[in-house]
mmCIF file as gemmi writes it, N, C-alpha and C atoms, coordinates in Angstrom:
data_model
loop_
_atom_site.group_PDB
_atom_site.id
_atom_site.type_symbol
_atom_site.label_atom_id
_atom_site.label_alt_id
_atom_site.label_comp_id
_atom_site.label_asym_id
_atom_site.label_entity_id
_atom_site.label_seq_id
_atom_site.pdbx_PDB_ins_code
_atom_site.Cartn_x
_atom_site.Cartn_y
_atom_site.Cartn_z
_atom_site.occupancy
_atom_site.B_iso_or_equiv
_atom_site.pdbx_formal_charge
_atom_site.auth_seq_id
_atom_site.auth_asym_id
_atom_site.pdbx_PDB_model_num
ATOM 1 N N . UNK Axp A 1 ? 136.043 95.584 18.84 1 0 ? 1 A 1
ATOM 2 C CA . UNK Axp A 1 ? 135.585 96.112 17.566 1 0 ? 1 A 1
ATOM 3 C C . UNK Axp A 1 ? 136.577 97.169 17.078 1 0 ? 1 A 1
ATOM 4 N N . UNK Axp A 2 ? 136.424 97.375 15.962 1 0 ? 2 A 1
ATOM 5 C CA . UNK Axp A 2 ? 137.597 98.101 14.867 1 0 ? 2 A 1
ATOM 6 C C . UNK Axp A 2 ? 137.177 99.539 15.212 1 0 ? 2 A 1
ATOM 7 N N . UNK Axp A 3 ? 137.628 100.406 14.739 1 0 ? 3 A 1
ATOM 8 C CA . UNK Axp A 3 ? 137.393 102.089 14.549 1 0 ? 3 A 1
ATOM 9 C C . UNK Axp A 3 ? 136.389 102.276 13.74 1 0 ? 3 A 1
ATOM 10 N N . UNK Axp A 4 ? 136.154 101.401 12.49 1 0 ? 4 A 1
ATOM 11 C CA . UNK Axp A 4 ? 135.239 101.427 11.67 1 0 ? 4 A 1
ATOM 12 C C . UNK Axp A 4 ? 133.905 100.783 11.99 1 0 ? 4 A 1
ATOM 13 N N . UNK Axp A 5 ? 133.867 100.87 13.277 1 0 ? 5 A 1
ATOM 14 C CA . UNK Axp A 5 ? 132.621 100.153 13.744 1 0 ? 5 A 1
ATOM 15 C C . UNK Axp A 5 ? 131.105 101.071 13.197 1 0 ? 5 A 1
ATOM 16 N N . UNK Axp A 6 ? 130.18 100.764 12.753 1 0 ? 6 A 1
ATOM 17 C CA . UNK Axp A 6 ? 128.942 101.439 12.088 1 0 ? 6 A 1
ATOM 18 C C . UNK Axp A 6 ? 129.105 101.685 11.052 1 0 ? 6 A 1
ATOM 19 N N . UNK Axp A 7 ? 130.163 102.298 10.566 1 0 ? 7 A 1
ATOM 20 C CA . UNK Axp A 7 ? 130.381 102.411 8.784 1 0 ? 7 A 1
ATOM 21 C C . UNK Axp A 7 ? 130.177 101.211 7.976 1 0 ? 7 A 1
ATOM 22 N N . UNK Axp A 8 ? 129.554 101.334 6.841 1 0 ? 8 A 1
ATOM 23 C CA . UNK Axp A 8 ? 129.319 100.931 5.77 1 0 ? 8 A 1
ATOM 24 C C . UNK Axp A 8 ? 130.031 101.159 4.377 1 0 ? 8 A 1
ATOM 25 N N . UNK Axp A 9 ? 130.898 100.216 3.63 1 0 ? 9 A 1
ATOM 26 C CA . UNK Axp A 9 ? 131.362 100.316 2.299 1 0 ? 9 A 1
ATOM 27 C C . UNK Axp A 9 ? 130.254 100.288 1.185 1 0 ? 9 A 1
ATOM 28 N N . UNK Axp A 10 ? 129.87 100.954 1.122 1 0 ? 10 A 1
ATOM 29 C CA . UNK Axp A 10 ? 128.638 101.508 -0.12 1 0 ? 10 A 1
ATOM 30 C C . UNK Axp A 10 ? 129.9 101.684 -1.429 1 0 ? 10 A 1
ATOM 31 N N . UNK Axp A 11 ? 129.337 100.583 -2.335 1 0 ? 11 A 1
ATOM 32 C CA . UNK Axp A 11 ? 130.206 100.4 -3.808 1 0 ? 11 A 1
ATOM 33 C C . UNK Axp A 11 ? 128.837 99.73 -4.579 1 0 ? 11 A 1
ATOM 34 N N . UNK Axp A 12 ? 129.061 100.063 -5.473 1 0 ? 12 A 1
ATOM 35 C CA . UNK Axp A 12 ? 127.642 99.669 -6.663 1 0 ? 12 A 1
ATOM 36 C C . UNK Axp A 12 ? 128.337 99.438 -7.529 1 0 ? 12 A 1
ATOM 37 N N . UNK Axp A 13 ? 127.469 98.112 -8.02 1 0 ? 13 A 1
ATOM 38 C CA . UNK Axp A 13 ? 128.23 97.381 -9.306 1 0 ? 13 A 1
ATOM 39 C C . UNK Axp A 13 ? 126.901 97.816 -10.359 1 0 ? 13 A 1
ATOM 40 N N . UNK Axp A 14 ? 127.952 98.187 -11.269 1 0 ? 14 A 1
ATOM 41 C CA . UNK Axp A 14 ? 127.941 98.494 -12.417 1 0 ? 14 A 1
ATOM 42 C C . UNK Axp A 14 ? 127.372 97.228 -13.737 1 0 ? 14 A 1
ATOM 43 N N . UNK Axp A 15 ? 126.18 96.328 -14.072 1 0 ? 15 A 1
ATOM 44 C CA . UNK Axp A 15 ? 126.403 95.228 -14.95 1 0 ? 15 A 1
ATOM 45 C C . UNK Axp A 15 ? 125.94 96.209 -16.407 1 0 ? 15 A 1
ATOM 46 N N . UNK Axp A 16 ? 126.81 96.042 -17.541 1 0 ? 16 A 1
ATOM 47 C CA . UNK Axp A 16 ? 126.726 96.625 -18.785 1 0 ? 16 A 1
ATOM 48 C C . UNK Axp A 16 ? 126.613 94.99 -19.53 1 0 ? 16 A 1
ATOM 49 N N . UNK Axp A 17 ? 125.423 95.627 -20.552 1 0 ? 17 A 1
ATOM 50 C CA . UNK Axp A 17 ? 125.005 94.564 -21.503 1 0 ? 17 A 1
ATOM 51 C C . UNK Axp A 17 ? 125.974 94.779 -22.595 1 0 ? 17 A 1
ATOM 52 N N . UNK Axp A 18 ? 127.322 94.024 -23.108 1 0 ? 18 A 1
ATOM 53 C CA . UNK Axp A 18 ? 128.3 94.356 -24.006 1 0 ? 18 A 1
ATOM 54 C C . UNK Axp A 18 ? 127.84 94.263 -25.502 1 0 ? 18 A 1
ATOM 55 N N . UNK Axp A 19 ? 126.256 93.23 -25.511 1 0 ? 19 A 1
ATOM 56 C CA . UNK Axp A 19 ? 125.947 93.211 -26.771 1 0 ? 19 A 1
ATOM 57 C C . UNK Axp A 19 ? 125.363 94.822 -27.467 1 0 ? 19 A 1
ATOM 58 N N . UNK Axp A 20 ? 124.723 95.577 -26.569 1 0 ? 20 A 1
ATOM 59 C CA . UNK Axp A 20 ? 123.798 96.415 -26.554 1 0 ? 20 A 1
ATOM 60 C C . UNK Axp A 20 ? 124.751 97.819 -26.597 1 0 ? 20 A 1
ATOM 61 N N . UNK Axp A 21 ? 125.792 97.49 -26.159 1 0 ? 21 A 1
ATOM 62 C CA . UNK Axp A 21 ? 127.033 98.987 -26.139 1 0 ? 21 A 1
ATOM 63 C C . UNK Axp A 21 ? 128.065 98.67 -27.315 1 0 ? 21 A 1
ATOM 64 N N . UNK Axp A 22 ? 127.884 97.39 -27.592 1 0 ? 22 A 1
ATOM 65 C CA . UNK Axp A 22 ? 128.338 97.577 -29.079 1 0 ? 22 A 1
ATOM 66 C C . UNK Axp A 22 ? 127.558 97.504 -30.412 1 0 ? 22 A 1
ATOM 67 N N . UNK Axp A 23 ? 126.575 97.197 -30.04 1 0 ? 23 A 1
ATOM 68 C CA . UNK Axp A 23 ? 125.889 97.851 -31.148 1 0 ? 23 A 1
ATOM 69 C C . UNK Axp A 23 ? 125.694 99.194 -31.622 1 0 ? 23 A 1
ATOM 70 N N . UNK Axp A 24 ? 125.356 100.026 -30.44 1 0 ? 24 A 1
ATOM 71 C CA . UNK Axp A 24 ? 125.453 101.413 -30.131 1 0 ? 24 A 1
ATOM 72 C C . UNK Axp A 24 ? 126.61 101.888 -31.48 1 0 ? 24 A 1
ATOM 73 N N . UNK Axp A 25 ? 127.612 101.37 -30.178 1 0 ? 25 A 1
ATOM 74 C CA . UNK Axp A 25 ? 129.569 102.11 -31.05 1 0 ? 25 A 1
ATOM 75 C C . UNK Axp A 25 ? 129.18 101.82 -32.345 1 0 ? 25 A 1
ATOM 76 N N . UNK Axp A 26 ? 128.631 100.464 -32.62 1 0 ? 26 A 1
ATOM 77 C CA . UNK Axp A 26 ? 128.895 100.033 -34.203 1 0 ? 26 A 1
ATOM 78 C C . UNK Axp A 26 ? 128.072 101.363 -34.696 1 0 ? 26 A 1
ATOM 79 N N . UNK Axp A 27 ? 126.978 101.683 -35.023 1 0 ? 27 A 1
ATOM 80 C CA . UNK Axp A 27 ? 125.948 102.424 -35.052 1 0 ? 27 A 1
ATOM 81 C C . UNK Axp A 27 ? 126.244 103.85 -35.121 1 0 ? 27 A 1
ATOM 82 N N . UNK Axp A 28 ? 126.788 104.606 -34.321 1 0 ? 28 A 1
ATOM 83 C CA . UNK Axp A 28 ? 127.091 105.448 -34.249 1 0 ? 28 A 1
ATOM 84 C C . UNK Axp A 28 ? 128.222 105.932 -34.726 1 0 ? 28 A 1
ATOM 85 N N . UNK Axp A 29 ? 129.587 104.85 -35.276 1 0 ? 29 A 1
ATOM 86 C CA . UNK Axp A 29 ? 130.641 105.14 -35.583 1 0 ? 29 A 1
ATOM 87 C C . UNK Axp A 29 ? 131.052 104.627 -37.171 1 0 ? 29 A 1
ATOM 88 N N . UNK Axp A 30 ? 129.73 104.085 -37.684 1 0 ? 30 A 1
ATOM 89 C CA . UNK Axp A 30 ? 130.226 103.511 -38.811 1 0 ? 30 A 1
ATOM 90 C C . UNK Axp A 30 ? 130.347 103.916 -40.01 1 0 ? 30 A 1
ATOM 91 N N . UNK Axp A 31 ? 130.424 105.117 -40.007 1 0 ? 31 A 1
ATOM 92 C CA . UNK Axp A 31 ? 130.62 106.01 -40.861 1 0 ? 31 A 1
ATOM 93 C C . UNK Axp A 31 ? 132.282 106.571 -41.062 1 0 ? 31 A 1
ATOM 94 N N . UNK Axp A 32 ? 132.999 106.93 -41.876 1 0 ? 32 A 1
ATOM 95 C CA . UNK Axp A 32 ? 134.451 106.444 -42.048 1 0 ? 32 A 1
ATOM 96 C C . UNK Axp A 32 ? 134.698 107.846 -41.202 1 0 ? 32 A 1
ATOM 97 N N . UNK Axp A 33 ? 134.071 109.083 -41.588 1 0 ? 33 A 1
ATOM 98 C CA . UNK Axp A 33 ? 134.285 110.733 -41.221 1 0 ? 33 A 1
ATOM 99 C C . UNK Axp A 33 ? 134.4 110.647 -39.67 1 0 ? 33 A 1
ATOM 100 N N . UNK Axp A 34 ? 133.147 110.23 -39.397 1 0 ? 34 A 1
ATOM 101 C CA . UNK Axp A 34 ? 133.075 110.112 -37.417 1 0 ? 34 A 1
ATOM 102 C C . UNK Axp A 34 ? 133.907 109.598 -37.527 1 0 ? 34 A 1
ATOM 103 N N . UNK Axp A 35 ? 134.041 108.376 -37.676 1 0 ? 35 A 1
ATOM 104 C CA . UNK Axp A 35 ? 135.568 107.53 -37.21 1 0 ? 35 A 1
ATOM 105 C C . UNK Axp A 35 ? 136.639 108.158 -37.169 1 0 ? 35 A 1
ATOM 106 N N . UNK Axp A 36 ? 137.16 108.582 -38.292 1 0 ? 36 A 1
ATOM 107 C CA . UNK Axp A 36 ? 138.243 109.388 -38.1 1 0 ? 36 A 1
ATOM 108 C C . UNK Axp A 36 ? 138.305 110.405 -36.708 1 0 ? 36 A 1
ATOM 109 N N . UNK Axp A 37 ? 137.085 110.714 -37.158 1 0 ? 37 A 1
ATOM 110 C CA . UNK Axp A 37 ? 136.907 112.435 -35.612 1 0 ? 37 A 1
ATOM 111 C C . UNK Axp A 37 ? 137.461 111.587 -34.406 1 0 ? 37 A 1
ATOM 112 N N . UNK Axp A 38 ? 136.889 109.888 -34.323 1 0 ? 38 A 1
ATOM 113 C CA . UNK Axp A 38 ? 137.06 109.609 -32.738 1 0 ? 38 A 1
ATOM 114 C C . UNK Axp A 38 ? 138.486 109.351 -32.727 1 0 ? 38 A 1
ATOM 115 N N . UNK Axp A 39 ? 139.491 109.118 -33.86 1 0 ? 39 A 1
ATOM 116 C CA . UNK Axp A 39 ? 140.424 108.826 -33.69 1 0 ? 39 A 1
ATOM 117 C C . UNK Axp A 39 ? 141.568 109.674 -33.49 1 0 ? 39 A 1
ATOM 118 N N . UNK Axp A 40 ? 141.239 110.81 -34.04 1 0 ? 40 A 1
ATOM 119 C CA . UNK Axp A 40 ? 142.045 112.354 -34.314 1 0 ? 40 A 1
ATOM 120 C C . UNK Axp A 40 ? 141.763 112.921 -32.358 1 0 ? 40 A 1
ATOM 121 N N . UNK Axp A 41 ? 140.645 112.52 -32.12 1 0 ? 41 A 1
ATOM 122 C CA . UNK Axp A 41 ? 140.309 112.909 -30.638 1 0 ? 41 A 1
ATOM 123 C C . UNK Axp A 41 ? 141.223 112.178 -29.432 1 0 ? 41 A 1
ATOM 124 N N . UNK Axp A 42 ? 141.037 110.844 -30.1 1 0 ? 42 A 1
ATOM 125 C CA . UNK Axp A 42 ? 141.751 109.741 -28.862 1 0 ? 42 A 1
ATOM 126 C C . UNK Axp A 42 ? 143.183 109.943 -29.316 1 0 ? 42 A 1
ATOM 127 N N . UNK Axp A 43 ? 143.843 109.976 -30.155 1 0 ? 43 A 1
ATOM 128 C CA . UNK Axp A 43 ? 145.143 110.062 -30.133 1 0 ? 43 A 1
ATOM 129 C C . UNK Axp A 43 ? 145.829 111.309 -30.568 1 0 ? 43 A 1
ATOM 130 N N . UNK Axp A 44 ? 144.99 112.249 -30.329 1 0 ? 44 A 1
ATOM 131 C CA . UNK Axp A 44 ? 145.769 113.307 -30.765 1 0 ? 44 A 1
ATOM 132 C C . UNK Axp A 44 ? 146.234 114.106 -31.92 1 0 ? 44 A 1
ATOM 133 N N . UNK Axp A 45 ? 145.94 113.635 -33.327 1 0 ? 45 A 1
ATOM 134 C CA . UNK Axp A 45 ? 146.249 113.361 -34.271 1 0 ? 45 A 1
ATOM 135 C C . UNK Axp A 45 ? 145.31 114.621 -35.043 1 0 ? 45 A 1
ATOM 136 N N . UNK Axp A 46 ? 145.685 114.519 -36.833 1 0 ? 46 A 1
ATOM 137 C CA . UNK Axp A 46 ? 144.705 116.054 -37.341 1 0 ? 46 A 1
ATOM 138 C C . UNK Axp A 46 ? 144.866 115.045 -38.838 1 0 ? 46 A 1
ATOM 139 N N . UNK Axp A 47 ? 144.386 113.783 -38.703 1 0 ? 47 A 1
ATOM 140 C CA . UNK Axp A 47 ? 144.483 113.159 -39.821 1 0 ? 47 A 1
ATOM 141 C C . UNK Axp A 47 ? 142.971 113.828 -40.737 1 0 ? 47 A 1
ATOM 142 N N . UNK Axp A 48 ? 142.956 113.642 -42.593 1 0 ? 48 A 1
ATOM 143 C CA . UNK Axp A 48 ? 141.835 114.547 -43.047 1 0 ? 48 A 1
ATOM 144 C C . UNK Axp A 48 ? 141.021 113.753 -44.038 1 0 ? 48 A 1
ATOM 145 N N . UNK Axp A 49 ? 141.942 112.635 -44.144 1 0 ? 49 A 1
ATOM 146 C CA . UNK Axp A 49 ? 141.609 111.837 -45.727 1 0 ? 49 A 1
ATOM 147 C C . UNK Axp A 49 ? 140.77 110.528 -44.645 1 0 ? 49 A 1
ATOM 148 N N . UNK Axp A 50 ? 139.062 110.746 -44.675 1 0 ? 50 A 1
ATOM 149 C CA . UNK Axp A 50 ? 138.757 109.147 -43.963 1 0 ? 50 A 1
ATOM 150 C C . UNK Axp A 50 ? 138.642 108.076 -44.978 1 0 ? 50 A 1
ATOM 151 N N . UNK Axp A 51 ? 138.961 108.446 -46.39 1 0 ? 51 A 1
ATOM 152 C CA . UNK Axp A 51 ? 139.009 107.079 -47.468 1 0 ? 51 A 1
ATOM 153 C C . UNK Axp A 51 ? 139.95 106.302 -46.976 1 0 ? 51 A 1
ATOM 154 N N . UNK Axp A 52 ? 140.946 106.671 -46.467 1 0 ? 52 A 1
ATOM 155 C CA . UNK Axp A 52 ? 142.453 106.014 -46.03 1 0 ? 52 A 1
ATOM 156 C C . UNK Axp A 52 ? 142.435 105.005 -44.813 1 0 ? 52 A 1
ATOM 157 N N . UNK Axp A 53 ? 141.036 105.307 -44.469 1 0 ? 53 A 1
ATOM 158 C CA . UNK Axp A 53 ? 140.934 104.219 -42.958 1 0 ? 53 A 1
ATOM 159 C C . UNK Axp A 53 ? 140.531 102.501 -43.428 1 0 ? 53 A 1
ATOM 160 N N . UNK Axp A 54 ? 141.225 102.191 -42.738 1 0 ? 54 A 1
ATOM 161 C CA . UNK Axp A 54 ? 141.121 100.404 -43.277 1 0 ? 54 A 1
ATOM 162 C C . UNK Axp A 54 ? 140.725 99.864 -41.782 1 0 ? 54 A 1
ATOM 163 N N . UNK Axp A 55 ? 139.604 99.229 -42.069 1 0 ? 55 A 1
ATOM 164 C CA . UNK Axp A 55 ? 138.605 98.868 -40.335 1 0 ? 55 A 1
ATOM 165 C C . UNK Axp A 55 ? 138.927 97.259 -40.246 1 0 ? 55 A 1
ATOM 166 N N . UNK Axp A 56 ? 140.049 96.772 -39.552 1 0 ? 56 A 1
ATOM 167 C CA . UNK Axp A 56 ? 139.844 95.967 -38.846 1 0 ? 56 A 1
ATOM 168 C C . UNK Axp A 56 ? 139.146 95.394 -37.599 1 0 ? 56 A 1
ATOM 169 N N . UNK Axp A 57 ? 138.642 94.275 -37.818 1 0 ? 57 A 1
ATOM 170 C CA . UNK Axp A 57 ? 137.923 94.149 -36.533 1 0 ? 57 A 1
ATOM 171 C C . UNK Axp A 57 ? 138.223 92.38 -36.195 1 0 ? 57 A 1
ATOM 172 N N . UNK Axp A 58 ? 138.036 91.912 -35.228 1 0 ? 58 A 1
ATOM 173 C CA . UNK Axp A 58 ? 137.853 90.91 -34.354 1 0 ? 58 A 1
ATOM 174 C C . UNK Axp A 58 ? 136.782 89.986 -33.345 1 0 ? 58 A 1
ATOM 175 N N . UNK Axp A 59 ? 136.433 88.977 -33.237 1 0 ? 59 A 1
ATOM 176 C CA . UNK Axp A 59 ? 135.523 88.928 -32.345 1 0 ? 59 A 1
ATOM 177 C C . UNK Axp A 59 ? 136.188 89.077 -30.567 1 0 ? 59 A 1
ATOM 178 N N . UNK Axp A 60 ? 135.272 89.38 -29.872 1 0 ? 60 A 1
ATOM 179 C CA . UNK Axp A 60 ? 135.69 89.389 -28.747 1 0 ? 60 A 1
ATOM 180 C C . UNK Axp A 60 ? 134.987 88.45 -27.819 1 0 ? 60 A 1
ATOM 181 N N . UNK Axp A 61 ? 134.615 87.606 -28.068 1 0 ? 61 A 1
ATOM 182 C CA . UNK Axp A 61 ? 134.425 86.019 -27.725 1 0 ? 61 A 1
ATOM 183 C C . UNK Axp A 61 ? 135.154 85.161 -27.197 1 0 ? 61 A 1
């Protein structure tokens, strides 16, 4: 037997419903102002004008 004899790998899976966490994002972000905020946040940025945002999107299917 190994060194690791009695130990246990304890890992928990994680299942996320993707329909239900994007509805959320949609929901919560669909407003042009927030949007901007999440984007000025994630990249760093101090953009001010959210008329200027053009929302592409895609399915992810």
């Amino acid at each position: 037997m190994g060194k690791n004899k009695g130990k246990r790998s304890h890992t928990k899976h994680v299942f996320v419903q993707k329909k239900y966490r994007d509805a959320l994002f949609r929901k919560i972000f669909n407003e042009k102002p927030v949007l901007l905020e999440l984007y000025n946040a994630l990249n760093q940025t101090d953009y001010s004008d959210a008329d200027e945002l053009i929302f592409y999107t895609r399915s992810m299917t």
